[in-house]
C-alpha positions in Angstrom: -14.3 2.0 -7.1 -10.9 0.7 -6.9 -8.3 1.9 -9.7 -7.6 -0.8 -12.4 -4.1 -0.6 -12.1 -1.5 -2.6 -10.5 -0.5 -1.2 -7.3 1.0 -1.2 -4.2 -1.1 0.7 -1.6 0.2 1.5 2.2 -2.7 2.9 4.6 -1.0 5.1 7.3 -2.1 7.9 9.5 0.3 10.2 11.2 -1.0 9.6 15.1 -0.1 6.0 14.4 3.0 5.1 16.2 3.4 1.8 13.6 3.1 3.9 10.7 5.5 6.4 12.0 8.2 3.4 12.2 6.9 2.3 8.4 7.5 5.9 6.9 10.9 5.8 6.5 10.8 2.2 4.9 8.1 2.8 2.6 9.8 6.0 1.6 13.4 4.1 1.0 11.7 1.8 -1.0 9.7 4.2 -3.4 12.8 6.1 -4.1 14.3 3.0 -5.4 11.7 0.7 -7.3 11.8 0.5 -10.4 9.0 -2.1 -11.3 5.8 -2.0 -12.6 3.2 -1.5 -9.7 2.3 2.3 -9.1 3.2 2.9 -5.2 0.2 4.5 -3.4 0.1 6.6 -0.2 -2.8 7.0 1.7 -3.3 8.6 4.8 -6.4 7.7 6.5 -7.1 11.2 8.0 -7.5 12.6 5.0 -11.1 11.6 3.9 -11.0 14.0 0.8 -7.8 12.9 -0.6 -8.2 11.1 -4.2 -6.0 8.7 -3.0 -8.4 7.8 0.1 -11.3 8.4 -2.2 -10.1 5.8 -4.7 -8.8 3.1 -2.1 -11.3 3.4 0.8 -12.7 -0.4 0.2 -9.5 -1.2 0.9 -9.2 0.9 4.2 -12.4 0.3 5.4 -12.8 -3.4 5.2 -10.1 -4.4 8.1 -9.0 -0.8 9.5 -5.0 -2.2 10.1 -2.4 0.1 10.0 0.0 0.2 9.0 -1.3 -2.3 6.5 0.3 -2.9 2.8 -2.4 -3.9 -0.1 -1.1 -5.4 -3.5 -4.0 -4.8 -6.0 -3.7 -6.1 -9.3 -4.6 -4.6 -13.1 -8.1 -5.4 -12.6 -8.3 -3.4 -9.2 -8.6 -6.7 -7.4 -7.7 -7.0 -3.9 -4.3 -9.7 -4.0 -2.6 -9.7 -1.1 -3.1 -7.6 2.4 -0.8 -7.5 4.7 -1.1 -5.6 8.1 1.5 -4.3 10.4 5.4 -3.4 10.1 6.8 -4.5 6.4 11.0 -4.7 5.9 12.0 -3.1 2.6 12.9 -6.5 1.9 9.5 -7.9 2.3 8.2 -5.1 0.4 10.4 -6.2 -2.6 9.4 -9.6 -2.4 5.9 -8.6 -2.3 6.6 -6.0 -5.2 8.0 -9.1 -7.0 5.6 -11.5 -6.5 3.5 -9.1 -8.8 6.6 -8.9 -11.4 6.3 -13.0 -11.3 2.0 -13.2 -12.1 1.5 -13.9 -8.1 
């Protein structure tokens, strides 16, 4: 069951070359937001980790990667995005949430 919380999720795994390019991005941007989604991390390799535990639906219904989820405070599935984000479109996305989108 998905957390009811509003989040931002990114699915990576490290033998993905996509992700690899994403990492630094994702990592820029979670050093600097200050909003009101929780940014989530979840490597797909690690079938054990809470954070795959919580988020597998997620993961498991399109298998993308990278791939960016926006879930909202009802653990609802908003926005999926698949593939290489900006930190730009990340804040936009981050802030489409901010706005009620």
């Amino acid at each position: 069951m998905i957390p009811a919380q509003p989040a931002l999720v990114l699915f990576s795994g490290r033998w993905c070359g996509a992700c690899a390019a994403m990492q630094p991005v994702w990592q820029a941007f979670a050093r600097d937001y200050r909003g009101p989604l929780r940014l989530i991390y979840v490597d797909v390799d690690e079938l054990e980790s809470p954070q795959y535990k919580a988020y597998a639906p997620l993961w498991e219904q399109s298998r993308e990667m990278p791939q960016v989820c926006l879930i909202d405070e009802k653990g609802r599935l908003r926005t999926r995005i698949p593939g290489l984000l900006t930190r730009q479109q990340l804040t936009r996305l981050a802030n489409a949430k901010k706005a009620g989108l």
